[in-house]
Structures are given as C-alpha cells and as structure tokens.
One Martini backbone bead per residue (centre of mass of N, CA, C, O) as a GRO file, in nm:
protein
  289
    1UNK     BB    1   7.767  -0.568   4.869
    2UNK     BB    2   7.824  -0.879   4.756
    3UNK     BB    3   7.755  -1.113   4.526
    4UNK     BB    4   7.645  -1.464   4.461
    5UNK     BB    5   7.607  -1.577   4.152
    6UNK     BB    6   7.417  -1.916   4.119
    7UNK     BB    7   7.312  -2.188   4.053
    8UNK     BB    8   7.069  -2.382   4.189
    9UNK     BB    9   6.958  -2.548   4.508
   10UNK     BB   10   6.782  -2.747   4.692
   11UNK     BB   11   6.826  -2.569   4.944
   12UNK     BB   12   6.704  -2.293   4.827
   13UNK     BB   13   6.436  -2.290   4.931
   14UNK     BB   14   6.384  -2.193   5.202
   15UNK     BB   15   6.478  -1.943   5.144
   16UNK     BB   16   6.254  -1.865   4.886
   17UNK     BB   17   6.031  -1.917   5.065
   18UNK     BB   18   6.043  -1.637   5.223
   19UNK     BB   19   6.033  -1.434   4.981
   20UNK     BB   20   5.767  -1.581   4.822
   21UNK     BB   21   5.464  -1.609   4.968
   22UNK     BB   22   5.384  -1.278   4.944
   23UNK     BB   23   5.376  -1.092   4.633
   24UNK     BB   24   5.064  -1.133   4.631
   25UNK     BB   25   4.809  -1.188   4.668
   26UNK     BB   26   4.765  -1.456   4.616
   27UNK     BB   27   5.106  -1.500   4.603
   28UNK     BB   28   5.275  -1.769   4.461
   29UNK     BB   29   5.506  -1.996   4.272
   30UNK     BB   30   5.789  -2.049   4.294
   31UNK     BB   31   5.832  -2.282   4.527
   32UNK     BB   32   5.637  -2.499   4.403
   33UNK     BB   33   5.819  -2.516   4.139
   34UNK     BB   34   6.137  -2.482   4.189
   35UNK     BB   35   6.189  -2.812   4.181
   36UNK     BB   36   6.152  -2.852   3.864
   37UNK     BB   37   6.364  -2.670   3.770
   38UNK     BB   38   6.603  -2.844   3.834
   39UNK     BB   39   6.507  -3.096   3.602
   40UNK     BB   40   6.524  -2.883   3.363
   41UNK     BB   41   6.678  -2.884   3.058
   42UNK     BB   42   6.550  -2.608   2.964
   43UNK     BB   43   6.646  -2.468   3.242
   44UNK     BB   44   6.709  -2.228   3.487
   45UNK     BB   45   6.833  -2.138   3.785
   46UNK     BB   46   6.930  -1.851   3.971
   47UNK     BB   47   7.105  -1.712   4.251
   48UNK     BB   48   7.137  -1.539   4.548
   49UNK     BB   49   7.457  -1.481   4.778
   50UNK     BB   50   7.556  -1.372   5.085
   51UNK     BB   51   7.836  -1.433   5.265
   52UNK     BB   52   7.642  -1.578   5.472
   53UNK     BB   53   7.430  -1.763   5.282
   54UNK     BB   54   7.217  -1.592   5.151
   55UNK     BB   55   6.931  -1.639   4.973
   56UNK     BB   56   6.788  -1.302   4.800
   57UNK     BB   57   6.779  -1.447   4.485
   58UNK     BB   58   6.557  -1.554   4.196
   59UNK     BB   59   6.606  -1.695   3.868
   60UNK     BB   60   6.415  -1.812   3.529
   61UNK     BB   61   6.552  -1.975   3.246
   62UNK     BB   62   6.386  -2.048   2.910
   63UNK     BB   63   6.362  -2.254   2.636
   64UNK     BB   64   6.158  -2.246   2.394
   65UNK     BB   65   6.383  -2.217   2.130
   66UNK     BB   66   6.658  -2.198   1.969
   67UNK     BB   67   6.627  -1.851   1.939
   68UNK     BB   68   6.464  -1.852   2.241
   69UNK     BB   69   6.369  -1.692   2.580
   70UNK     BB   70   6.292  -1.669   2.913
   71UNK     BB   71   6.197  -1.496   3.186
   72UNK     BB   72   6.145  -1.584   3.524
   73UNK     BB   73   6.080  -1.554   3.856
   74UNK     BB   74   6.153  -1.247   3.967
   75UNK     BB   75   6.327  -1.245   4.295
   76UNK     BB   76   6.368  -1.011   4.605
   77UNK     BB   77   6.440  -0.938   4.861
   78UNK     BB   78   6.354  -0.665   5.033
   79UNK     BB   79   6.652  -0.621   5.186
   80UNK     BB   80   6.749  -0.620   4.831
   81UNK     BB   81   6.697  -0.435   4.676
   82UNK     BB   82   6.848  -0.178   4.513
   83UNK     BB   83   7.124  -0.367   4.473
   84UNK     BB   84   7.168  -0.537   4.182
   85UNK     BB   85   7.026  -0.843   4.191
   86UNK     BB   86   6.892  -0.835   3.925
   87UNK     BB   87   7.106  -0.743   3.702
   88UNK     BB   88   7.251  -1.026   3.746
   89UNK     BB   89   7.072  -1.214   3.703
   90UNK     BB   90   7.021  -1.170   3.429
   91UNK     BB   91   7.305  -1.203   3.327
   92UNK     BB   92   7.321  -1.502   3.386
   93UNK     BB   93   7.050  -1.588   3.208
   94UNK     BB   94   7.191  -1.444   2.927
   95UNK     BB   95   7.452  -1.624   2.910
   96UNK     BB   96   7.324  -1.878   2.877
   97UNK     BB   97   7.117  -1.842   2.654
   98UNK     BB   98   7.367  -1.752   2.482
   99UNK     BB   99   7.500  -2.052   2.512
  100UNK     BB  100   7.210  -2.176   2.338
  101UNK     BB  101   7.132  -1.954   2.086
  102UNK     BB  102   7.012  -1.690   2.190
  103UNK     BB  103   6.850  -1.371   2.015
  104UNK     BB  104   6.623  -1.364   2.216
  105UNK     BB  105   6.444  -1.201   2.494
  106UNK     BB  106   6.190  -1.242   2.746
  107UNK     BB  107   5.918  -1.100   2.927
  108UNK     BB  108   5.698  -1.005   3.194
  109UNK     BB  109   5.490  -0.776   3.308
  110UNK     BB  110   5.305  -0.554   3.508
  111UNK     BB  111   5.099  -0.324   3.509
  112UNK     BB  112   5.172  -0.228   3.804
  113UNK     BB  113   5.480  -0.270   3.745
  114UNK     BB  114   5.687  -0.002   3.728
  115UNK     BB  115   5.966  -0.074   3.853
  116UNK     BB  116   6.009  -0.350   3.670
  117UNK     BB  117   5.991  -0.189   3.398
  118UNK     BB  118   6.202   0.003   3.414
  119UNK     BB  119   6.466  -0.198   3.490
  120UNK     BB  120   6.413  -0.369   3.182
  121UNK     BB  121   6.491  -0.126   3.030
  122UNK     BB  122   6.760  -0.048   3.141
  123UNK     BB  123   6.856  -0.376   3.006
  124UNK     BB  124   6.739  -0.311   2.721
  125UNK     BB  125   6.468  -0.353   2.690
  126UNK     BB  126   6.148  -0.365   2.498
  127UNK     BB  127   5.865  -0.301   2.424
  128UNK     BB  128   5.621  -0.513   2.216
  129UNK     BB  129   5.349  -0.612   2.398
  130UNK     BB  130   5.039  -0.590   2.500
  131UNK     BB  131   4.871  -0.782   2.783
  132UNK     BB  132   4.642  -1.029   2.886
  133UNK     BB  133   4.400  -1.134   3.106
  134UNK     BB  134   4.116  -1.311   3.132
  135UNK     BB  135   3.831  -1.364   3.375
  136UNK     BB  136   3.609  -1.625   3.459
  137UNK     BB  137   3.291  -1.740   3.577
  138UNK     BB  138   3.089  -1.969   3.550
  139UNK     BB  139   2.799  -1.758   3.529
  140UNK     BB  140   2.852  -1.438   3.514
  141UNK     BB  141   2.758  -1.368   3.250
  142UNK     BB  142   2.608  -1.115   3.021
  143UNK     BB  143   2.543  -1.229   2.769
  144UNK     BB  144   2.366  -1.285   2.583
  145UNK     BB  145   2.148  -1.491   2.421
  146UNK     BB  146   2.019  -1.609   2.144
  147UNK     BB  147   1.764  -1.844   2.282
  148UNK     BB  148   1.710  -1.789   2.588
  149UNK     BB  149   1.974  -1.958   2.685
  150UNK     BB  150   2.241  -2.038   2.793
  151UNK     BB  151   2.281  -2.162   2.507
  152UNK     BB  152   2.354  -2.165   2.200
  153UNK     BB  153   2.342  -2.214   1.893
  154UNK     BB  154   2.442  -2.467   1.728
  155UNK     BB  155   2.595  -2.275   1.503
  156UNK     BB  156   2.765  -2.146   1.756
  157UNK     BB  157   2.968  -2.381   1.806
  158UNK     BB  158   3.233  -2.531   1.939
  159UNK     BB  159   3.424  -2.723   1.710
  160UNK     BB  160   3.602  -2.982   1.671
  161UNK     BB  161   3.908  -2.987   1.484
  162UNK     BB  162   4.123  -3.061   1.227
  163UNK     BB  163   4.381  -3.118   1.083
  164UNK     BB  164   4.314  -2.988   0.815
  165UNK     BB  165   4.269  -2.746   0.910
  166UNK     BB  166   4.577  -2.579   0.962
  167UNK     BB  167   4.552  -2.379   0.735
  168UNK     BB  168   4.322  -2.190   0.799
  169UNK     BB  169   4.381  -2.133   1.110
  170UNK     BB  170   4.653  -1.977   1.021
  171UNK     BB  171   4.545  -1.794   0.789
  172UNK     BB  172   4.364  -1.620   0.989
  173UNK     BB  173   4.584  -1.543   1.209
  174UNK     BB  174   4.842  -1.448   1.025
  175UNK     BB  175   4.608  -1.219   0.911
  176UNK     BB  176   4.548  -1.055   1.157
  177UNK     BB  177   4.541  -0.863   1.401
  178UNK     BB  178   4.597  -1.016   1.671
  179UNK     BB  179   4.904  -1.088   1.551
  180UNK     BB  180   5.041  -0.812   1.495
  181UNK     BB  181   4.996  -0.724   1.798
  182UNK     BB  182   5.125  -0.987   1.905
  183UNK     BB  183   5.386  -1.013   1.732
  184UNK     BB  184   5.324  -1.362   1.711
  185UNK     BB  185   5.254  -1.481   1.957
  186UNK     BB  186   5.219  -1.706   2.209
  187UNK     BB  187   5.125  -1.920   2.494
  188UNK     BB  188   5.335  -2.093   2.696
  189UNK     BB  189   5.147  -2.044   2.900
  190UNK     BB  190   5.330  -1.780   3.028
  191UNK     BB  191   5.502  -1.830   2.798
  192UNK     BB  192   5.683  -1.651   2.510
  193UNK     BB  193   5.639  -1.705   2.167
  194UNK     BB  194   5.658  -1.795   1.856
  195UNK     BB  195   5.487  -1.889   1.633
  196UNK     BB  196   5.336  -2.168   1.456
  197UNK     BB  197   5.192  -2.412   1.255
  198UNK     BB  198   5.245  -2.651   1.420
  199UNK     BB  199   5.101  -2.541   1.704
  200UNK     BB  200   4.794  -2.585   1.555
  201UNK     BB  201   4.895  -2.927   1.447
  202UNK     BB  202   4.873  -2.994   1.766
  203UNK     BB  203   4.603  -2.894   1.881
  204UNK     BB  204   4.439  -3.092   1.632
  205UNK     BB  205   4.617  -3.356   1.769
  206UNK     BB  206   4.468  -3.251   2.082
  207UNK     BB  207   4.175  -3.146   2.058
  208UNK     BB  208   4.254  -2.785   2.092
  209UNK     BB  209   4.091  -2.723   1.849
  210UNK     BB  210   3.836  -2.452   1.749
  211UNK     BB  211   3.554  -2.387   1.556
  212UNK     BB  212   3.357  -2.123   1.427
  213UNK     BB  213   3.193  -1.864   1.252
  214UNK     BB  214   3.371  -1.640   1.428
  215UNK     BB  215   3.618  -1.859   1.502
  216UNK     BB  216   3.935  -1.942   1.676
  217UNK     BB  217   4.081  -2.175   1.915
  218UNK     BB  218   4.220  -2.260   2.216
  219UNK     BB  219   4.181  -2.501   2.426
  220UNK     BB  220   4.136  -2.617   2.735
  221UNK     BB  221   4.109  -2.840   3.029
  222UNK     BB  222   4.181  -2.873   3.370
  223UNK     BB  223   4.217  -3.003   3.686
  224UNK     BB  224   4.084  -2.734   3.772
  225UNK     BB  225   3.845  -2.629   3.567
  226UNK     BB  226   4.016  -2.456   3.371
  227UNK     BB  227   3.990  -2.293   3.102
  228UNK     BB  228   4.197  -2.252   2.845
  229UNK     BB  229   4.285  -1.961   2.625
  230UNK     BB  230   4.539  -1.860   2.444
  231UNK     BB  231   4.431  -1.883   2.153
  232UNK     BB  232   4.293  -1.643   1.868
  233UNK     BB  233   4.080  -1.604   1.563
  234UNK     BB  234   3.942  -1.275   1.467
  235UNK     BB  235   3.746  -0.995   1.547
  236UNK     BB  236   3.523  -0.703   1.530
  237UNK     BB  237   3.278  -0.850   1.442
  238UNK     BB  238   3.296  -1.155   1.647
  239UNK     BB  239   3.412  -1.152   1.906
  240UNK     BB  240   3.114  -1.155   2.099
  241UNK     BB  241   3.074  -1.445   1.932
  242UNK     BB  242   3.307  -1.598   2.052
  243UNK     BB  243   3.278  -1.550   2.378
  244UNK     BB  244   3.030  -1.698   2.390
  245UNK     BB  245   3.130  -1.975   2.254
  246UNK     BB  246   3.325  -2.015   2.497
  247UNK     BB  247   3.107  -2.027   2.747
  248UNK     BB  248   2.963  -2.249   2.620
  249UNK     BB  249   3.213  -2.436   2.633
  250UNK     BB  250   3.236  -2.444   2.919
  251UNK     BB  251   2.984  -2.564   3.021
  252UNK     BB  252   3.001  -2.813   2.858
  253UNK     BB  253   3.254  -2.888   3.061
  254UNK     BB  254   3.235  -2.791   3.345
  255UNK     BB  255   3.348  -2.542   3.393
  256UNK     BB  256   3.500  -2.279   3.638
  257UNK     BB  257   3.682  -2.135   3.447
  258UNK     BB  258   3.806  -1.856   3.236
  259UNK     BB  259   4.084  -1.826   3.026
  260UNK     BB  260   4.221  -1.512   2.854
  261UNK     BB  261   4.486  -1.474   2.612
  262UNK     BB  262   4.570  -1.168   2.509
  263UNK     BB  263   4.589  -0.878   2.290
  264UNK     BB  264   4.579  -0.535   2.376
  265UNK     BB  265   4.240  -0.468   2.236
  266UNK     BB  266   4.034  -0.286   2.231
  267UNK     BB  267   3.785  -0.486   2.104
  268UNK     BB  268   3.854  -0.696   2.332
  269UNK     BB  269   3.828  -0.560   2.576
  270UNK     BB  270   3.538  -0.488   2.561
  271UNK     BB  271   3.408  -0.768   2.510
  272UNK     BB  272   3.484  -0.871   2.775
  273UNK     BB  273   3.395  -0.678   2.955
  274UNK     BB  274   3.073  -0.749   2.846
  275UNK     BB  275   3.116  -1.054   2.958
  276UNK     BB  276   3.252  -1.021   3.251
  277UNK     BB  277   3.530  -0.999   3.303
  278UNK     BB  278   3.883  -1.014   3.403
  279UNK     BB  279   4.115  -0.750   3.408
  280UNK     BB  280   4.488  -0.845   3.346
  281UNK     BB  281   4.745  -0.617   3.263
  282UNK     BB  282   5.032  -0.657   3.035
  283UNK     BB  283   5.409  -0.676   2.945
  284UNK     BB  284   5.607  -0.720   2.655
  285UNK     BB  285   5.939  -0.796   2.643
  286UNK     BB  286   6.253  -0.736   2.451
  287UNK     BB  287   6.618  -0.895   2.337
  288UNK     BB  288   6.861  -0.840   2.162
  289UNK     BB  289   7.176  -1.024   2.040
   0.00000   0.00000   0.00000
C-alpha cells in the first residue's frame, strides 16, 4: 500500500484520535496537543494517509534553533506498523527542518522502547546521551532532614538568584560533568537542545534561576502543582544536598510533585533514588545534516 504523507490539518484530529488515545499507560498528549501544532509556526506536524482517506500516522517537527530541529509526537496506527510509514514521516519532517535551516535533529526515545530505538538508529540517528525523568510526591522522600523537621536549615535552601549572577551559574554548569554528560543539552519541556547562557540570564530574570550552597537549578511551579526543574549544576560530592534543598523549595512553594530532567550520571541516579524519586530512563537520538 502506497501511502501520502503530507502536512496536517484540522479535520485529521478525529483519526489521530483513534489510535493515539492510550499508547502509554498513562494515555498519550498528541490529540490534546495537535490542534497547538498546527498555528505553531515554528514547527510542523505531518501525517500520513492511505488512498482511502484515512489518517494512520503523524509526526511533528519543530525549530528549537537556528540550526537546531526536534521531532516528536511520532505515532503509527497499530495495523499500519513495520510498514515504511514513520520513515517516511521523518523524511518529511526532515525535509522541512532541512529547508529552514537544521544541520541536526534531535528526538528522545524511551528506554523501554526497543522497537522505536532500533527504526531511529536505521535512519541514520545515533544515540548521543542517556536521560532521565526522576518525579517525586511531595511529602513521600526518605533523606533525612538536617534540622530534625520536614524543612531544612536556613544556610541550605535555594534563594531565587539575580541576573548578576548568570556568569557564575553559567561557569559552574558548563564546567560540570553534568554538561558533558548531558552533551551541553539543556531541556525545553520534553525538547531539547543546545543551552546558551541567554538561557541562564533568561531564567534569573524570571526569577526560576535558584542557587544554594550544593549547586544551581532552574525551577519553576506550574498551573498543574509540578514543580518542574529542567536543569542544575552540581556534582557527586553536593548531589544529595542539593536534591534535599529541591525537596525543601517545593515543599515551601505547596507542589504536589517534583519532576526532575537530567542526564543519566551514575551518582544522580543513585541520590534521587535513595531520596525516593521514580526514575524513568530514556534516550536521546541526533543526525547531522
């Protein structure tokens, strides 16, 4: 079967809908998503379609920089698998990143996907850095505290940082092992890219830039209660106070949960695990153009 892909639109929710409902335990975001994707003009979303009009696949691709691009949101109707229709997609999304100027894509996979890492790897991706999610509740961590109560001592907490201060945030994080480990990525939600020290001075002045003793994070509290820290700057030696001082800041801030994105470094996992987190690894992929 031949299939067309070409670029989404509106009425193509109904069939995305059908076979993207419940591809994780927890379900999917594409269908909630999708309707975003297409008045995004940074990014596109593709679909394929077979000659009687049915929708059965759909990728998006989205410039994160100049010449930076990420693909994600890549789903495949169950009885159209292992049938060319995500190489094609990614060719599309390819084709496009290409034509705004991407000299590489990015993509994450999960580790428990085989499957999906295999195809990524065929069309020419190669793995370039283990990542993780760590997600907390708050109220169920296990590290002691130091003062004998839920919070910890005043000299250990994370105080909101000042734009003055992103050279020195900026030089601790890109002299880290988490930087090298991490390729220099920095995490923009689920997408990912190059960091800058824009990024830094962007988050110290919008006060989500925080600093203790231990190291650097960037935090942030959304509408949902999450705590979100995408990056942080520390090491193997400060690793378990800093992740205490997180503990500590969403506790004062009332989150109901903690995630944290890092990349996969022996002694980050092992501290967020003895700190009670749940780890859920994945993989990120990159192809130069």
């Amino acid at each position: 079967m031949r299939y067309l892909v070409r670029r989404a639109q509106a009425p193509d929710l109904d069939h995305i809908a059908l076979f993207t409902t419940d591809t994780f335990v927890w379900g999917d975001y594409v269908a909630a998503e999708f309707p975003e994707w297409l008045g995004d003009p940074a990014g596109v979303a593709h679909v394929a379609e077979t000659p009687s009009g049915d929708v059965i696949g759909v990728l998006r691709t989205i410039m994160l920089a100049d010449r930076e691009a990420w693909h994600h949101g890549a789903r495949v109707h169950p009885d159209h698998r292992r049938s060319g229709v995500a190489s094609e997609l990614y060719a599309a999304g390819s084709s496009w990143a290409r034509s705004r100027g991407a000299l590489i894509e990015r993509l994450m996979v999960e580790d428990w996907n085989e499957s999906a890492g295999a195809q990524v790897r065929a069309l020419g991706f190669r793995h370039v850095a283990p990542w993780m999610s760590a997600v907390l509740a708050v109220g169920s961590e296990v590290l002691p505290t130091t003062n004998g109560g839920r919070r910890v001592a005043g000299e250990e907490r994370l105080a909101p940082a000042r734009s003055a201060d992103t050279d020195v945030a900026w030089m601790a994080w890109s002299s880290s092992d988490v930087a090298r480990r991490g390729r220099e990525l920095f995490s923009w939600g689920w997408h990912f890219r190059r960091m800058t020290v824009i990024d830094v001075h962007d988050a110290a002045t919008q006060r989500s830039l925080w600093h203790c003793p231990s190291g650097w994070v960037m935090a942030r509290l959304d509408e949902n209660g999450l705590l979100c820290v995408p990056w942080m700057a520390t090491s193997d030696l400060d690793i378990a106070r800093l992740l205490r001082a997180v503990i500590d800041l969403a506790d004062g801030l009332r989150a109901e949960r903690i995630r944290v994105l890092s990349p996969r470094i022996e002694w980050i996992e092992e501290a967020a695990t003895r700190a009670g987190f749940a780890l859920t690894p994945s993989h990120i992929y990159a192809r130069s153009d």
